[in-house]
C-alpha positions as CSV (number, residue, x, y, z in Angstrom):
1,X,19.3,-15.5,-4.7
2,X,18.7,-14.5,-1.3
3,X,17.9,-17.4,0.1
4,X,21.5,-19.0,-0.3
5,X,23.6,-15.7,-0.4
6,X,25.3,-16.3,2.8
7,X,25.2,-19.7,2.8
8,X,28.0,-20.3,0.3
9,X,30.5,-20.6,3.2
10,X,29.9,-21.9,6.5
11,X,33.0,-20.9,8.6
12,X,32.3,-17.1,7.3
13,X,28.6,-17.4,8.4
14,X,29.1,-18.3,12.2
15,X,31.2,-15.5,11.9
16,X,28.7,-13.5,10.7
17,X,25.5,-14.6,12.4
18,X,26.6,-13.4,15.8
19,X,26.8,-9.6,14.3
20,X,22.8,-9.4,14.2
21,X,21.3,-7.9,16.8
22,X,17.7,-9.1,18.2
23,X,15.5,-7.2,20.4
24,X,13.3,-8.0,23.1
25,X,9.8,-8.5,22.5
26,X,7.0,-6.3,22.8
27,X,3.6,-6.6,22.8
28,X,0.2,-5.0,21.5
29,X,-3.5,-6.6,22.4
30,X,-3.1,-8.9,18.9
31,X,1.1,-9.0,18.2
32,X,4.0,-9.4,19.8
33,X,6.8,-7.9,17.7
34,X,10.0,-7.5,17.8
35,X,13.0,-6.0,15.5
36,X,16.2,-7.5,14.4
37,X,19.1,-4.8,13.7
38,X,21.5,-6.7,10.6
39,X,25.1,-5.4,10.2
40,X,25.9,-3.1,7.0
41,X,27.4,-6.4,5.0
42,X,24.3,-8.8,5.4
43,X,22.0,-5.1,4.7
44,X,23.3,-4.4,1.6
45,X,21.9,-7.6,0.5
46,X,18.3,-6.5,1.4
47,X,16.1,-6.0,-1.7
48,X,15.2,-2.4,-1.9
49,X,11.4,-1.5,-1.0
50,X,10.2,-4.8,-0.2
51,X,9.4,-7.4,2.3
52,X,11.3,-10.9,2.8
53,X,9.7,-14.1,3.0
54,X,10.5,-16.2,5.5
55,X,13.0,-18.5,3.7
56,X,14.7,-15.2,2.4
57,X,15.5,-13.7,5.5
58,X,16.2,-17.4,6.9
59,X,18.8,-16.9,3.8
60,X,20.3,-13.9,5.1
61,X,21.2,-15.9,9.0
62,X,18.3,-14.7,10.4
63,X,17.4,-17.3,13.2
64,X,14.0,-17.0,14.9
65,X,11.6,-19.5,16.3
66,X,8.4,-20.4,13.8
67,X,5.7,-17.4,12.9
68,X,7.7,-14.1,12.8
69,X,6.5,-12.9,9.7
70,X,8.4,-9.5,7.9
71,X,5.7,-7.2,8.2
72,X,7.0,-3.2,7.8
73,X,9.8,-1.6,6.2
74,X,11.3,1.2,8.3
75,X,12.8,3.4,5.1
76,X,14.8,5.7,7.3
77,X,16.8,2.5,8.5
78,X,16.3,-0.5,6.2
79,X,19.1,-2.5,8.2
80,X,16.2,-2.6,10.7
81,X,13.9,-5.8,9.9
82,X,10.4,-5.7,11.3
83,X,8.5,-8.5,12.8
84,X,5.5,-9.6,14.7
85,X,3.2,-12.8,15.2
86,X,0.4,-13.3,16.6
87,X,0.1,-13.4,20.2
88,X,0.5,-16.9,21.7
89,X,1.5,-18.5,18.7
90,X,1.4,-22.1,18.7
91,X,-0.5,-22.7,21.6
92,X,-3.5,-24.1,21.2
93,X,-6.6,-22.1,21.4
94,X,-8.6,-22.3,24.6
95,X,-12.7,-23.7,24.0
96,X,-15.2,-21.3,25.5
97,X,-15.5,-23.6,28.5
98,X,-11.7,-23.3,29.6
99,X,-11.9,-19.6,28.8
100,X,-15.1,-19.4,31.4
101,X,-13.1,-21.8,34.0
102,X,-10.5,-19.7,33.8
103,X,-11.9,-16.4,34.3
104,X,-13.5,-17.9,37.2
């Protein structure tokens, strides 16, 4: 189960969870994104042609703040995870007469 493969020994995984590499974000007009590079020992646990949910890649030491959702497989380099949210996530959303207020 991916979801408590690397949890089976805690010394080994705060060993471990420094290895993965995060990126900085980047942005579109509807996502921000942003990848997260896992080293060959946590990759080889990666399910082959599919995406993770959030508690499996949670499983695998993955540690990200709420709404990153798995959304793309790059096949030439699988140990590279894919994510995005929406763009200001968790903020609330604006009413149409702050929006005009602040435009102003």
């Amino acid at each position: 189960d991916l979801c408590t493969a690397r949890r089976t020994n805690p010394r080994e995984e705060q060993v471990i969870m420094p290895q993965i590499q995060y990126s900085e974000k980047y942005y579109d007009d509807v996502y921000e994104y942003r990848h997260v590079v896992l080293p060959p020992d946590i990759a080889k646990l990666l399910p082959k042609g599919r995406l993770l949910s959030e508690a499996e890649w949670r499983g695998l030491g993955v540690q990200q703040s709420r709404g990153w959702v798995h959304y793309a497989i790059h096949r030439p380099e699988p140990h590279i995870m894919l994510y995005r949210r929406t763009l200001n996530y968790g903020q609330p959303a604006l009413t149409d007469a702050a929006n005009k207020a602040n435009q102003q």
